[in-house]
C-alpha positions as CSV (number, residue, x, y, z in Angstrom):
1,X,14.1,-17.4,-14.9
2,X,13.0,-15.7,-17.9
3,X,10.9,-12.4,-17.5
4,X,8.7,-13.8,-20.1
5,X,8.1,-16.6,-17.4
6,X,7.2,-14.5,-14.3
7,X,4.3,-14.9,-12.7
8,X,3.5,-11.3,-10.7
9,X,1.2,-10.6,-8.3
10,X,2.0,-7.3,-6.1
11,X,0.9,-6.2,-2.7
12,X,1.0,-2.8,-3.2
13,X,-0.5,-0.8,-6.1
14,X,-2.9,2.0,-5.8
15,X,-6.5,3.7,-6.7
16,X,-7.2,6.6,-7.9
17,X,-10.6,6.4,-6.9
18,X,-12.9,7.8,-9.7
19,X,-15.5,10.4,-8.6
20,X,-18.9,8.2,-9.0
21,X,-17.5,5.1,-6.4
22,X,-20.1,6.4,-3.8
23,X,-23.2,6.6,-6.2
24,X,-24.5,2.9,-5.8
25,X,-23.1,1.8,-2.1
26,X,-24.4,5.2,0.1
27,X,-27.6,5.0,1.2
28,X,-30.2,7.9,-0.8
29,X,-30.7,10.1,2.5
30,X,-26.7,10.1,2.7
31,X,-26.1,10.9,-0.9
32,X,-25.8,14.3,-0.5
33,X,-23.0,14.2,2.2
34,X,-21.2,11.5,0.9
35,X,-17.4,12.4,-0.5
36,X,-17.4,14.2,-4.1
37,X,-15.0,15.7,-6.3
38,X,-15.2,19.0,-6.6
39,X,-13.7,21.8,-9.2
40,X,-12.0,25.3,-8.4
41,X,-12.0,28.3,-10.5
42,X,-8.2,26.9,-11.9
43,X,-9.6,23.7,-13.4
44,X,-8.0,21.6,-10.3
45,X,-10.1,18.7,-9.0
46,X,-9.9,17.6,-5.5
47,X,-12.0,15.4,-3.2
48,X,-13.7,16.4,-0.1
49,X,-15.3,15.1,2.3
50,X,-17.6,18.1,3.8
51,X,-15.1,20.4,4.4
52,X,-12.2,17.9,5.0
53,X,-10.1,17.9,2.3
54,X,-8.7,15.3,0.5
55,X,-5.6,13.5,-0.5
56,X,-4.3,15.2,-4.2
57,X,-6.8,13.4,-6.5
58,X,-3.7,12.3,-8.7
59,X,-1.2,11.9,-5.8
60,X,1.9,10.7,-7.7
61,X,0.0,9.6,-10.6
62,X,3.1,9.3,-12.7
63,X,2.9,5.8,-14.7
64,X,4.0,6.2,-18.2
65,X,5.4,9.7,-18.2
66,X,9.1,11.2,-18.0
67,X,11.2,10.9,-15.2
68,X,11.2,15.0,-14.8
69,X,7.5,15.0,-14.4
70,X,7.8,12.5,-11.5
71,X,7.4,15.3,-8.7
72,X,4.5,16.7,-10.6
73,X,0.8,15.4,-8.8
74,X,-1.9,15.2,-12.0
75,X,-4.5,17.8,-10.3
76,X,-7.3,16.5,-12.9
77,X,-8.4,13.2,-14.1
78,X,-7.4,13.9,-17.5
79,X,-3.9,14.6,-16.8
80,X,-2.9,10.8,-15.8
81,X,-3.2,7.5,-17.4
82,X,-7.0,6.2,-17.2
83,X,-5.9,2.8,-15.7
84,X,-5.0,4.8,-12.3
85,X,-9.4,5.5,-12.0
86,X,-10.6,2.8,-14.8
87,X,-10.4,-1.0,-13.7
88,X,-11.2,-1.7,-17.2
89,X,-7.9,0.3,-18.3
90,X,-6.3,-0.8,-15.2
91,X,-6.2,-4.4,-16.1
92,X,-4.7,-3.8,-19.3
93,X,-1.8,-1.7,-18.1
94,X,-1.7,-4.8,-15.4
95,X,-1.4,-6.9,-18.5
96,X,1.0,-4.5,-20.6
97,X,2.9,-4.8,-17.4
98,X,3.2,-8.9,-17.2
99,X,1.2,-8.2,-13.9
100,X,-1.3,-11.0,-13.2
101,X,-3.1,-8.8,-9.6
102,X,-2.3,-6.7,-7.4
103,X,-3.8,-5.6,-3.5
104,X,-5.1,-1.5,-4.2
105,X,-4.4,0.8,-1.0
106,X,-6.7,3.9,-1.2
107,X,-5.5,7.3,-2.2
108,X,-8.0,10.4,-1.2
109,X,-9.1,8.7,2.1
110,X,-5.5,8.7,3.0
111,X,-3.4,5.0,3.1
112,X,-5.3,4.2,6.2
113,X,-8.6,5.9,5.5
114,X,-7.8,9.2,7.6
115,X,-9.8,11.3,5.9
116,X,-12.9,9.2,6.0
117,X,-12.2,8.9,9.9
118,X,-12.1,12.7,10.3
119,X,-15.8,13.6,10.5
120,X,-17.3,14.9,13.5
121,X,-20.3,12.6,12.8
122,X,-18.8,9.2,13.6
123,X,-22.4,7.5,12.1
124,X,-21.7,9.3,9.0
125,X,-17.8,8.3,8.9
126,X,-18.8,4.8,9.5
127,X,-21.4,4.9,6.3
128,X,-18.8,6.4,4.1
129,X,-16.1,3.8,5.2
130,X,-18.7,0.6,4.3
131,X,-19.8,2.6,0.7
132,X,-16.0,2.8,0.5
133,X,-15.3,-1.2,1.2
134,X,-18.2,-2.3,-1.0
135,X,-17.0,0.1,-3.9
136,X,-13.8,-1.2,-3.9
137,X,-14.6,-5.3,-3.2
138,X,-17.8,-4.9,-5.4
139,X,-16.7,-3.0,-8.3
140,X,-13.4,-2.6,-8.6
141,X,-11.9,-6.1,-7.4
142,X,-15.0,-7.6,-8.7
143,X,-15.5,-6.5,-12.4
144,X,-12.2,-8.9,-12.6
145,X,-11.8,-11.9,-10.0
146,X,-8.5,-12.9,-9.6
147,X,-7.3,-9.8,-10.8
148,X,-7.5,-7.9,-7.5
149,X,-6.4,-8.4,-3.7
150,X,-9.6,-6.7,-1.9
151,X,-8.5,-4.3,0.5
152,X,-10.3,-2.7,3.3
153,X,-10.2,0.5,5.2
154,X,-11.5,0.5,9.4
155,X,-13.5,3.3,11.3
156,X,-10.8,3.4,13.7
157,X,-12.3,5.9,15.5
158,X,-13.8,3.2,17.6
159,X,-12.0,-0.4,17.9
160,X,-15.6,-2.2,18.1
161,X,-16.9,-1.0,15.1
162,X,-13.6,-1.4,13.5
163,X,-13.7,-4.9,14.6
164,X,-17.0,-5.5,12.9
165,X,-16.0,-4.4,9.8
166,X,-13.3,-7.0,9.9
167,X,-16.3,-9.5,10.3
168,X,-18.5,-7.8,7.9
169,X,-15.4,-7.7,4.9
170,X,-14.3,-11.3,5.5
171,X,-17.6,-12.3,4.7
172,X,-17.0,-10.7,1.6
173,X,-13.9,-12.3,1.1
174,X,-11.7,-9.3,1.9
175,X,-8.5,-10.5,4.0
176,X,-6.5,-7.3,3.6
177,X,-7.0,-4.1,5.6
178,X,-5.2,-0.7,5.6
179,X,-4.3,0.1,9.2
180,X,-1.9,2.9,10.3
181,X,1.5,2.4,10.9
182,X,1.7,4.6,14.0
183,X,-2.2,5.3,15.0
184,X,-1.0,7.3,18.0
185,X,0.1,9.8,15.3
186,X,-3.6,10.3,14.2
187,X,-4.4,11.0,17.8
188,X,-5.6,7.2,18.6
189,X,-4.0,5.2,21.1
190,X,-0.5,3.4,20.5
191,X,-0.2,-0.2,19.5
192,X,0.7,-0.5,23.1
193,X,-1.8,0.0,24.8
194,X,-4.2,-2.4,25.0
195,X,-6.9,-0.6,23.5
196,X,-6.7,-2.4,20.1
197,X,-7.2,-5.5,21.3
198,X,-10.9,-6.4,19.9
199,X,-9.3,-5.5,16.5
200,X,-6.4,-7.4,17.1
201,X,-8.7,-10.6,17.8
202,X,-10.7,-10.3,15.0
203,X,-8.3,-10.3,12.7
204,X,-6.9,-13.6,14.2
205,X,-10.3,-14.9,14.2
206,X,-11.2,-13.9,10.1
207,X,-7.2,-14.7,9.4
208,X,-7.2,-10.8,8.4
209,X,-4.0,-8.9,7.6
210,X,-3.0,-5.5,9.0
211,X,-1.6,-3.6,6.5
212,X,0.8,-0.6,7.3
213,X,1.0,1.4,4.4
214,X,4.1,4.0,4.6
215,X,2.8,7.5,5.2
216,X,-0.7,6.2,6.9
217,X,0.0,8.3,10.2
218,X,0.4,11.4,8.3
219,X,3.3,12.5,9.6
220,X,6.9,12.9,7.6
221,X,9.8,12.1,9.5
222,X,12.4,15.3,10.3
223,X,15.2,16.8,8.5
224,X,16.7,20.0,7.8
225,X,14.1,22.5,6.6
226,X,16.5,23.6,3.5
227,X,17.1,19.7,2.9
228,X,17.4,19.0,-0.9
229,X,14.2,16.7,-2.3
230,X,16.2,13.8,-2.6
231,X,16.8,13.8,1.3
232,X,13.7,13.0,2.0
233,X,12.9,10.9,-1.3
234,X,15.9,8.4,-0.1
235,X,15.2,8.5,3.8
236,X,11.2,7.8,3.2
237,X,12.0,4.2,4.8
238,X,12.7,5.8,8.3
239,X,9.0,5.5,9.3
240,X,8.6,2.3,8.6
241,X,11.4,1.4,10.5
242,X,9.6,2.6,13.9
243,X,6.6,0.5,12.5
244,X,9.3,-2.3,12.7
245,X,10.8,-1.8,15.6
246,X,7.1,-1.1,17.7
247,X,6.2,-4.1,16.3
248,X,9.1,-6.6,17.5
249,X,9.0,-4.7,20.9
250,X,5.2,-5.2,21.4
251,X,3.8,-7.0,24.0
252,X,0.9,-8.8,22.4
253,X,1.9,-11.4,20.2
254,X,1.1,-13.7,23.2
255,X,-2.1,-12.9,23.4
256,X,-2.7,-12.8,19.3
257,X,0.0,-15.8,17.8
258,X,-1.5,-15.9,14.7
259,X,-1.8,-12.1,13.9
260,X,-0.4,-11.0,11.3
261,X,1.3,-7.1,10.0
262,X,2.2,-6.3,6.6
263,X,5.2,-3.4,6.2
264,X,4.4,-1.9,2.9
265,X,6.1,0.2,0.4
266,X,9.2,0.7,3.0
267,X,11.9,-1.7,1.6
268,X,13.5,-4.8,3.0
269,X,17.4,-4.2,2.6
270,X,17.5,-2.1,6.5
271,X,15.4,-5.1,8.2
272,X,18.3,-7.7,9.0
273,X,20.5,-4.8,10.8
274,X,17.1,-3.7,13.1
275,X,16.9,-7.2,13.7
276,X,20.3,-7.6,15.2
277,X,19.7,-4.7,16.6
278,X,16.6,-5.3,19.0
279,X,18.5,-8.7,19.8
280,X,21.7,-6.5,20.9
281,X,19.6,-4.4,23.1
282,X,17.7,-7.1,24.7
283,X,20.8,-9.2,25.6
284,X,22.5,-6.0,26.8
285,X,19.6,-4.5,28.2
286,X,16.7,-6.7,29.0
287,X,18.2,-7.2,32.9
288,X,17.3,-3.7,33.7
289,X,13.9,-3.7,30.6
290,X,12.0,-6.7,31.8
291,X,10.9,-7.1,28.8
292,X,9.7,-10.8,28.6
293,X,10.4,-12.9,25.2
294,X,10.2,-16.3,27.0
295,X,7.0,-17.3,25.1
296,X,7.4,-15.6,21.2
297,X,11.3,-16.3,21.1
298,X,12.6,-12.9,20.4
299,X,12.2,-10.3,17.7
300,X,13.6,-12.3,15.2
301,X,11.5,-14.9,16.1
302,X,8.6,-12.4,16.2
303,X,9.7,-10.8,12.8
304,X,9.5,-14.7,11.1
305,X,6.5,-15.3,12.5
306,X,4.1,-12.2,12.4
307,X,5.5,-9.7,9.7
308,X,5.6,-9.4,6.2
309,X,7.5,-7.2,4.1
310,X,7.8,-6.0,0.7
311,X,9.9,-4.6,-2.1
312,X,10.1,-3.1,-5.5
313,X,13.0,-3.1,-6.8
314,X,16.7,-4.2,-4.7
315,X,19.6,-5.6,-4.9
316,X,20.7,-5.2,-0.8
317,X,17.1,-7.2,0.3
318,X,17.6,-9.5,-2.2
319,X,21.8,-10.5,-0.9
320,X,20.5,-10.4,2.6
321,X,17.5,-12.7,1.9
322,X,19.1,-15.8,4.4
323,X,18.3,-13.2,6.9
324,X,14.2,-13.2,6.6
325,X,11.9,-15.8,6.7
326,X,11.1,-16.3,2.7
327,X,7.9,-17.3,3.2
328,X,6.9,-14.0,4.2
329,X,8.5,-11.9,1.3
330,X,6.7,-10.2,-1.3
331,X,6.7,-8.3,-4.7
332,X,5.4,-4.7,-5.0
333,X,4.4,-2.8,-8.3
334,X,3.5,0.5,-6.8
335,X,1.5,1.7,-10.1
336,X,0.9,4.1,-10.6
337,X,4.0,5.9,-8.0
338,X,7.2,7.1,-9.2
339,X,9.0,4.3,-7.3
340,X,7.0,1.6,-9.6
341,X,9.0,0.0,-12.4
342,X,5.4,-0.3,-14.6
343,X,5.5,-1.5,-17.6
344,X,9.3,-3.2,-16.9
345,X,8.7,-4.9,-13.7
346,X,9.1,-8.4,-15.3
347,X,12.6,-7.2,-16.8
348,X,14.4,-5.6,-13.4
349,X,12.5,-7.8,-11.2
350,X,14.7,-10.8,-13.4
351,X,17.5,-8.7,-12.6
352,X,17.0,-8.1,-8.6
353,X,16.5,-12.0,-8.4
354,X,19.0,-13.3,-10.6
355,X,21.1,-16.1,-9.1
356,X,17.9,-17.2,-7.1
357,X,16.4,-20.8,-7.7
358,X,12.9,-21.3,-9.7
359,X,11.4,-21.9,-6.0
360,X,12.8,-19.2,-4.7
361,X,11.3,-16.7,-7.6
362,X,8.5,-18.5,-6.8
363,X,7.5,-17.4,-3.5
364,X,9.0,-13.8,-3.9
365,X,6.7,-13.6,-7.5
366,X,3.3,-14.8,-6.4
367,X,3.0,-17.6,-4.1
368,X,3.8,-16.0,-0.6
369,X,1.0,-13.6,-2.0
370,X,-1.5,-16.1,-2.5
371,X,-0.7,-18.0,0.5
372,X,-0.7,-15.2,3.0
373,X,-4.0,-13.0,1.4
374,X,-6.3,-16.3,1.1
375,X,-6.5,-15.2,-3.0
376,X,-6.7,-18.0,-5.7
377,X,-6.2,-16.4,-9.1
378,X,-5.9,-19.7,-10.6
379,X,-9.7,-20.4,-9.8
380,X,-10.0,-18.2,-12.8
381,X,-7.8,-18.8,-15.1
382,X,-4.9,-21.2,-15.9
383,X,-1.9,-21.0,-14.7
384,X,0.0,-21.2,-18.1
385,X,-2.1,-17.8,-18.9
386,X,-0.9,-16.0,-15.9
387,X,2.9,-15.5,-17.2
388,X,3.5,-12.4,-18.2
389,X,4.2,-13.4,-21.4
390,X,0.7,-14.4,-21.7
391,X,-1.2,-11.3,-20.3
392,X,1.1,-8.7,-22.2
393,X,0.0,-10.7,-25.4
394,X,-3.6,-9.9,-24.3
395,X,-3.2,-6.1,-24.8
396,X,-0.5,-5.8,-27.0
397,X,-2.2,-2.2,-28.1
398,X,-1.9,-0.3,-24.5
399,X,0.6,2.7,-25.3
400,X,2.6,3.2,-22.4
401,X,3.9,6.4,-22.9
402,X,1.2,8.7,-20.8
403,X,0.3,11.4,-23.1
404,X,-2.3,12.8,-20.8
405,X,-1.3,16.2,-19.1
406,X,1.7,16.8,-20.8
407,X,0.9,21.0,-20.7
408,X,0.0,21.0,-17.4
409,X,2.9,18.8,-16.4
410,X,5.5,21.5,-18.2
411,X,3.4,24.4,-16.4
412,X,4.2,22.8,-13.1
413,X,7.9,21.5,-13.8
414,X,8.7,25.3,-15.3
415,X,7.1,27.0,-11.9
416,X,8.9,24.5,-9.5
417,X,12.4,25.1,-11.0
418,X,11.7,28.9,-11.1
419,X,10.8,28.4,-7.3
420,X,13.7,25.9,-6.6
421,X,16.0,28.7,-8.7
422,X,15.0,31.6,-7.0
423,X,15.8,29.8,-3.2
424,X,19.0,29.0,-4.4
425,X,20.2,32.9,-5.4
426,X,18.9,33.8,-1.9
């Protein structure tokens, strides 16, 4: 298939949210403890939430710029693209891109809202959360409809009000929330335990996704201190592997058939070996385990039926493909990360999927997308006009060189390799 022909949807791009979102959705006598933006005496701008600070306002915000500035986090709004805090300028980098929508996960709050959750007044917490959800459904997925994947993010300080907002955002038409991909790593009780249960039921009750976002349970996986940066860049799968593996070894798909995880922004090329793995261990193990697969069939089993998974860009996923369950397969921009391939998805994605039939490309593109997140972009527009052929013709006049920042970004390149220079002559 032609890139021209490609018909992208991804289920992973992000938000950085701009610093009015809370201005219409918190009520007045909450206004003035509501999460803002503040300036220090260096020019940097960073959110807070009371004195909890935020995620970097720019984490990663690197779309459009040189590969050497791709370690460098914009610290103000005016040193990365617009289109990472505009939805107006959004949509046409999503159209310079050949990308027809996306699904946002939030950036400040952390990927599974853990600086909203942080607040020692749980009322509050739970106020800024809902601004946050209407903000996001209201005004940023709904200035364009069929544009955007809503996404939600849950008090999970408390599983009944967490469940309630899975309620209160399907009604909206949100199907998609942000959920941590080890919770007992933000001090909240495992997926094992029980205790999630009521949020577990209302997702199978609203057909709501739970969507583990690498790096939602704040935590880095270990290696050596002194390890270069590329150890860490090119091991930043190892947490979602746990996520896997918790997942195919928990014990309450019986209880929830129909539930449903996402494994976001960790790769796909690992999964078929874990796979085989957890079936080695229970056929060598499971006398002594007890662990009881009689009525969900196994992990693999449990894998095809309850978990989808994601890539950007592969070539191992992509060979190992008879392994997984297609249907539950999806494309990945990542805009405006370093790991994104914006504004040449449509070209490498052709490449990563050559030798695949049109059905194939299909599902993989845009249909497993709108089948498993309930979204209909073709109520809005025909399908002939959602090729990316057809959207990059609509804003044939987006530069995609980012030439925001581009001081700043040498400042901070110059001072890391001075740092990274002086711990190498010690």
């Amino acid at each position: 298939m032609s890139p021209d022909d490609l018909i992208l949807i991804s289920v992973d791009d992000h938000i950085a949210e701009p610093e009015d979102m809370f201005k219409h959705h918190v009520p007045a006598k909450y206004l003035d403890r509501a999460p803002e933006v503040r300036t220090d005496e260096f020019g940097v701008q960073q959110w807070w939430y009371g004195d909890i600070k935020g995620r970097n306002l720019g984490l990663n915000a690197v779309a459009g710029k040189s590969p050497e500035f791709f370690n460098i986090d914009a610290s103000r709004y005016d040193e990365m693209r617009p289109g990472c805090y505009d939805v107006h300028e959004r949509v046409r980098d999503m159209n310079a891109g050949g990308q027809l929508a996306g699904l946002n996960f939030p950036n400040f709050t952390g990927f599974s809202g853990q600086v909203l959750n942080r607040g020692s007044d749980h009322n509050l917490n739970e106020i800024m959360i809902k601004a946050y959800n209407d903000w996001h459904i209201d005004e940023w997925c709904g200035e364009y409809p069929g544009r955007f994947i809503p996404c939600g993010i849950l008090p999970l300080f408390d599983v009944e009000k967490a469940a309630a907002e899975i309620h209160r955002l399907a009604a909206k038409g949100c199907h998609a929330v942000s959920y941590s991909e080890n919770p007992e790593a933000l001090n909240m009780p495992s997926i094992h335990s029980g205790m999630w249960d009521p949020l577990f039921a209302a997702c199978v009750e609203t057909e709501t996704i739970l969507c583990c976002h690498l790096g939602s349970s704040s935590r880095s996986t270990m290696a050596s201190s002194d390890a270069p940066p590329g150890v860490g860049m090119s091991s930043s799968s190892v947490a979602t592997i746990y996520t896997l593996i918790d997942l195919l070894w928990a014990t309450f798909w019986e209880r929830f058939p129909t539930l449903k995880f996402s494994l976001t922004e960790g790769d796909i090329g690992w999964i078929p070996y874990f796979l085989w793995r957890s079936e080695h261990v229970n056929e060598r193990h499971g006398g002594w385990m007890g662990h009881d697969f009689s009525k969900t069939g196994g992990p693999t089993q449990i894998f095809n039926d309850h978990i989808l998974v994601c890539f950007i860009k592969e070539t191992i996923g992509i060979e190992l493909l008879d392994h997984f369950n297609l249907e539950n397969v999806c494309w990945e921009s990542d805009y405006p990360h370093s790991d994104g391939t914006w504004p040449n998805a449509p070209e490498e994605l052709a490449k990563s999927l050559a030798g695949l039939n049109s059905e194939q490309v299909a599902k993989l593109t845009h249909e497993n997308a709108i089948k498993h997140y309930g979204f209909d972009p073709f109520a809005y527009r025909p399908k002939e006009q959602c090729t990316t052929k057809a959207l990059r013709a609509e804003s044939p006049d987006v530069d995609v060189v980012t030439r925001a920042g581009r001081e700043a970004d040498q400042r901070d390149l110059d001072a890391w390799r001075r740092l990274q220079a002086a711990a190498a002559s010690r």
